[in-house]
C-alpha positions as CSV (number, residue, x, y, z in Angstrom):
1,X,83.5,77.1,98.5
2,X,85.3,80.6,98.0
3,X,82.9,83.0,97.9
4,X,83.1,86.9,96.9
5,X,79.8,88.7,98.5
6,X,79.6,91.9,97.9
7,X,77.2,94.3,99.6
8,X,77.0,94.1,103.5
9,X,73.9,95.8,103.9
10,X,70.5,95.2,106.5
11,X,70.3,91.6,104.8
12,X,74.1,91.2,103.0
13,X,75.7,91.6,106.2
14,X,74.1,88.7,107.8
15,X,74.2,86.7,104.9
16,X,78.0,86.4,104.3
17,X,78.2,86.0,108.0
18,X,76.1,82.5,107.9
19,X,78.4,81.5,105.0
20,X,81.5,82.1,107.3
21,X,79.7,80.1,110.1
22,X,79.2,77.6,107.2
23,X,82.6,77.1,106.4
24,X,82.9,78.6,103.5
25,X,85.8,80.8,102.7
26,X,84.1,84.5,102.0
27,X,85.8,87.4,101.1
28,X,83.1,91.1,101.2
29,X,83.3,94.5,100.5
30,X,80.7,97.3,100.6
31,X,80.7,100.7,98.9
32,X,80.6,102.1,102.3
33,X,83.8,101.5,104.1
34,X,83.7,100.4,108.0
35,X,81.7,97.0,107.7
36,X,83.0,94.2,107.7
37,X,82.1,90.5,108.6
38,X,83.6,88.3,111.4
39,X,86.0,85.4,109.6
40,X,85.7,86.9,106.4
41,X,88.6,88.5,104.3
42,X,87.6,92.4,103.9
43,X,88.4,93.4,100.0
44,X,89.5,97.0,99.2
45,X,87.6,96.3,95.9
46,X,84.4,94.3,94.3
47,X,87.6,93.3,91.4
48,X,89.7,92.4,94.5
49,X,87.0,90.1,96.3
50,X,86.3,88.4,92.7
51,X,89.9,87.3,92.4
52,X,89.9,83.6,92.7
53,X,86.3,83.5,93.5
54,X,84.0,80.4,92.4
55,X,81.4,82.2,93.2
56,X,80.4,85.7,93.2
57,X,77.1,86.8,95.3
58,X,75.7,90.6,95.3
59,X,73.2,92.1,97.5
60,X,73.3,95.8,96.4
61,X,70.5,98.8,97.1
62,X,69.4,98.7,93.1
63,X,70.0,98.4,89.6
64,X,72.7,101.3,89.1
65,X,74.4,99.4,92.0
66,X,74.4,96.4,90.6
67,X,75.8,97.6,87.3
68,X,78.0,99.3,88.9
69,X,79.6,97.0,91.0
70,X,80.0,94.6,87.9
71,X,81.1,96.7,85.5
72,X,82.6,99.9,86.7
73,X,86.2,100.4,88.2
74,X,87.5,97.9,89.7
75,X,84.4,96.1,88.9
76,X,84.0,92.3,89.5
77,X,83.3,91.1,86.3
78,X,86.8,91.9,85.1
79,X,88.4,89.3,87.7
80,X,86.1,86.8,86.9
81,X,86.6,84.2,84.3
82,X,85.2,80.9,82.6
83,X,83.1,78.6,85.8
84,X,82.5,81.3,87.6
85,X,78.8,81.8,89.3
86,X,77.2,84.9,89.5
87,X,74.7,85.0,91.4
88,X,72.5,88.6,92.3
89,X,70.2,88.4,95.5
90,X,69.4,92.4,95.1
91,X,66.1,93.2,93.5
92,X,66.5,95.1,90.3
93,X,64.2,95.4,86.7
94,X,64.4,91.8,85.1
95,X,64.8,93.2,82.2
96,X,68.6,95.0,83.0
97,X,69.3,91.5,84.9
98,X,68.8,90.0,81.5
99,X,71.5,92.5,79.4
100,X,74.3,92.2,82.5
101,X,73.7,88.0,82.4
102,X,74.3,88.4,78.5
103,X,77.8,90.8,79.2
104,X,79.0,88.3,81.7
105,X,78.2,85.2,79.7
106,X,80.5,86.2,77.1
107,X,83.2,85.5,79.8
108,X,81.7,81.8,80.4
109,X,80.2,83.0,83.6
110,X,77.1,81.7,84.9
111,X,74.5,84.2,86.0
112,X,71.5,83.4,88.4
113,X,69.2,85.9,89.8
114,X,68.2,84.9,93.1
115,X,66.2,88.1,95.2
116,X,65.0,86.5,98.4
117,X,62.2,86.7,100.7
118,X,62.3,86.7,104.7
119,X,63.1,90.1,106.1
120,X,66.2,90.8,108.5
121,X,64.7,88.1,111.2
122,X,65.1,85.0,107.9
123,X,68.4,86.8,106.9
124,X,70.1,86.5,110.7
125,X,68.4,82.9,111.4
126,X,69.4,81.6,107.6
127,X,65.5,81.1,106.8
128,X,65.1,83.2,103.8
129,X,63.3,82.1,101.0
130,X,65.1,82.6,97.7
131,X,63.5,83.1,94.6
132,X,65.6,81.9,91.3
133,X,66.0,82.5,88.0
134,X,69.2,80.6,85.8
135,X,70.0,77.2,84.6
136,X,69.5,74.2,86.6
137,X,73.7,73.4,86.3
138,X,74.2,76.9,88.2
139,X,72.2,76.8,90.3
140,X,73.0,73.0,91.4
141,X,76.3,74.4,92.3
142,X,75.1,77.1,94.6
143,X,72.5,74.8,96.9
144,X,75.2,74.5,99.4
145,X,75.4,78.2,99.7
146,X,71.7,78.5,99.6
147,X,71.5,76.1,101.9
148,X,73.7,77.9,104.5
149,X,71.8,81.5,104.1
150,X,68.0,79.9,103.6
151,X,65.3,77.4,104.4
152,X,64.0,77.0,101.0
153,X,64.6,78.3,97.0
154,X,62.1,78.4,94.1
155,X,63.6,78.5,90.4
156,X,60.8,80.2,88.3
157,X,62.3,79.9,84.9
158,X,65.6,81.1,82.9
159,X,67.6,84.4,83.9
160,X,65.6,87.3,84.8
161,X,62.4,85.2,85.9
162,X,63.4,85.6,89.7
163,X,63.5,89.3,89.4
164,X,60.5,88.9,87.8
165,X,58.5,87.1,90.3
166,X,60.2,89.1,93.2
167,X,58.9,91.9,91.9
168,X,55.3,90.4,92.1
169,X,55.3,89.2,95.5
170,X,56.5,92.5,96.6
171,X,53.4,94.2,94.6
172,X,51.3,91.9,96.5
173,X,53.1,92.6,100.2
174,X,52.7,96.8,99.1
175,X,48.9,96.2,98.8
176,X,48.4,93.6,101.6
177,X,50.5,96.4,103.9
178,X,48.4,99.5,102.4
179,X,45.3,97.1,103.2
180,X,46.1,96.4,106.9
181,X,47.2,100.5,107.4
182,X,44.1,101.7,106.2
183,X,41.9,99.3,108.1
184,X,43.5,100.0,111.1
185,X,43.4,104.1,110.8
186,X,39.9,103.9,110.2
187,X,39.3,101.3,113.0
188,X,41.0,103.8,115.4
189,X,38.7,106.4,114.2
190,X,35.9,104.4,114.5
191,X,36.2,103.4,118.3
192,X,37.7,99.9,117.3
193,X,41.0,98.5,119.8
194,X,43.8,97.3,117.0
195,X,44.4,94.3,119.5
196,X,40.8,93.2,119.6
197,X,40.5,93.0,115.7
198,X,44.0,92.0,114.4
199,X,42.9,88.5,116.4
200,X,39.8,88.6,114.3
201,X,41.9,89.5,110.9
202,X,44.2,86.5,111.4
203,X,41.4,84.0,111.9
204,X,39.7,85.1,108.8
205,X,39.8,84.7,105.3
206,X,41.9,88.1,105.8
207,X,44.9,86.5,107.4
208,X,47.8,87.1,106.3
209,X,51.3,86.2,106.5
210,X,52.1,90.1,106.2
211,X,49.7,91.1,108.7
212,X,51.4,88.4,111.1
213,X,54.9,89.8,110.5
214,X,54.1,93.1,110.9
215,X,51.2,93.6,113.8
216,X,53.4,93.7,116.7
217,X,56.0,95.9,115.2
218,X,52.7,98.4,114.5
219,X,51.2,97.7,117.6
220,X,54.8,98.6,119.6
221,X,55.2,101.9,117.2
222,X,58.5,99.9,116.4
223,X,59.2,101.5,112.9
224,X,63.0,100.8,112.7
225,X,63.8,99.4,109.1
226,X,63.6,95.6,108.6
227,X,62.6,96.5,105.0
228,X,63.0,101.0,104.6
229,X,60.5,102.5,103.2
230,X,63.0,104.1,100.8
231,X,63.8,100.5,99.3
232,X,60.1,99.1,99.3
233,X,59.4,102.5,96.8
234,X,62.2,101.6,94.9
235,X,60.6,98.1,94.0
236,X,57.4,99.5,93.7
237,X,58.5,101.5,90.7
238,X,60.9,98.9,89.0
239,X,57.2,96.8,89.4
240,X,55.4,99.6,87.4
241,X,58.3,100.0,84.9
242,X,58.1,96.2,84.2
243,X,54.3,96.7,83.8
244,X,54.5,99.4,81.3
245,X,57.2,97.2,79.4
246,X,54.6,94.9,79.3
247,X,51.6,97.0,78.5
248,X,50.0,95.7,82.0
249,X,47.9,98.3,83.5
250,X,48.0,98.7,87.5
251,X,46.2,101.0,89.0
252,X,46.1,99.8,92.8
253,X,50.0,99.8,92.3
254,X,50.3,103.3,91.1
255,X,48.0,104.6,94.6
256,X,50.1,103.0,96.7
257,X,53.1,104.4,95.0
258,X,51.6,107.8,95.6
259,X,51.3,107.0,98.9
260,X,54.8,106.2,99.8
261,X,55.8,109.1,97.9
262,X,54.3,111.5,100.0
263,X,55.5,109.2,103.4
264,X,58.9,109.9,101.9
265,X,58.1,113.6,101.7
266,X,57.7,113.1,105.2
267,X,60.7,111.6,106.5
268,X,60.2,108.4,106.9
269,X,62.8,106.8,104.0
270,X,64.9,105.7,106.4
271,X,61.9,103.5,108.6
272,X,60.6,100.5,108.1
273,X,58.0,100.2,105.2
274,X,55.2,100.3,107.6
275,X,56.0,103.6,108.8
276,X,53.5,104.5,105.7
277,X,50.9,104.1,108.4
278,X,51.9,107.2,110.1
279,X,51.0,109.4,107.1
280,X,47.1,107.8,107.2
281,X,47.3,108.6,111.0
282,X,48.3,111.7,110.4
283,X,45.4,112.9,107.5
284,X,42.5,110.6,110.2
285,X,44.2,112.8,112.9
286,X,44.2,109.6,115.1
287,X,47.0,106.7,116.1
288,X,47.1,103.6,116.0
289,X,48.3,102.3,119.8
290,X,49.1,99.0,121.4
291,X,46.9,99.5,124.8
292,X,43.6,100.3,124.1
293,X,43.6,101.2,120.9
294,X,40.7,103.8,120.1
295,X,40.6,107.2,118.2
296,X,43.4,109.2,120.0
297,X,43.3,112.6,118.2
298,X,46.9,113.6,117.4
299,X,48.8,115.6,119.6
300,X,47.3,113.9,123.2
């Protein structure tokens, strides 16, 4: 299929780089020049990628992006005409996904949400996990591009329903995470070796699929960004905008938002989500270490 992917982030990157190894024919462009993808054609605009495009995938930082990239200068939407799919794997408020699939329907394109699951690791080995909103005709014509970037896909309803339900798995990852980094700060304080009871976590009714994923990164000090910090924040508070929308009240949401808030405060945007268990170590005045991993006061 010709494809038009446009946003070669952490996860975009790798994406349009399994539909090259697919066979499809891909054209990208980013908003930051100097990345490009092996086999694909490089487009000097999201307009110029669209041209001739059957389908048009984005995998942008948020919902400004995303409008923009549609719908400003050069956007895509003006080079894309009656058939075409578009399909949006960036997580952004359901609500806007709804008013941009209403713009672009007007010019008998298709639109299917479709934020995804699976971290760099599912993004580089094609195993993510998509999550879909659209009609069933759409997204028939996209399996074999799902196929090529992911091991499974979920279609929770009309347009906007995958942003919808993105946005409530990555509530429940953001207090699963918070969970895990508080247990093991006060652990360390308390005498307790992290690799002794993460073993005991995972055979429990505890375990936990984010605990699994993210133990040995912790347990290395490996905070380089699978996920940043910065873009776990920003789903956090499109979660809590959707809420209020909703007149849904979440208070565990709204600590943990203070929380990376304050991480973000102290330079961590840029690191992995879990970096927001440097901040607990920091107020316990203990860390968290891989060997032996007791109450070590900060600064030893």
């Amino acid at each position: 299929m010709r494809v038009a992917f446009l946003g070669l982030g952490i996860m975009g990157r790798l994406m349009a780089l399994n539909l090259v190894k697919a066979g499809h024919e891909v054209s990208v462009w980013n908003r930051t020049p100097g990345k490009e993808v092996e086999g694909a054609r490089l487009a000097s605009s999201p307009a110029d990628a669209a041209n001739g495009a059957e389908v048009v995938w984005l995998c942008v930082s948020d919902t400004k992006a995303v409008e923009s990239v549609l719908f400003g200068p050069q956007g895509a939407a003006e080079a894309m005409g009656e058939g075409v799919v578009l399909v949006d794997s960036s997580t952004i408020s359901p609500s806007a996904t709804r008013k941009f699939a209403q713009s672009v329907h007007a010019r008998g394109v298709s639109y299917v949400d479709a934020p995804m699951t699976g971290s760099k690791a599912g993004a580089e080995s094609g195993t993510l996990i998509f999550i879909i909103g659209g009609d069933e005709p759409a997204i028939d014509r996209i399996k074999p591009l799902l196929a090529a970037m992911g091991k499974k896909f979920f279609r929770m309803g009309e347009t906007g329903k995958g942003q919808a339900a993105k946005l409530v798995m990555n509530l429940q990852i953001a207090l699963i995470y918070e969970g895990f980094a508080e247990a093991l700060t006060l652990a360390a304080k308390l005498g307790l070796e992290a690799e002794t009871l993460i073993p005991l976590i995972q055979a429990s009714m505890v375990h936990s699929g984010v605990v699994e994923y993210k133990a040995p990164f912790v347990l290395n000090r490996d905070f380089s960004a699978n996920f940043p910090l910065r873009l776990m924040l920003k789903d956090i508070r499109l979660t809590l905008e959707a809420a209020k929308e909703a007149r849904v009240k979440l208070p565990g949401l709204e600590t943990v938002e203070e929380i990376y808030d304050l991480s973000a405060e102290d330079g961590n945007s840029d690191l992995d989500y879990a970096a927001t268990l440097t901040l607990l170590e920091k107020w316990a005045g203990v860390q968290v270490k891989a060997a032996a991993a007791s109450a070590q006061p900060v600064g030893d």
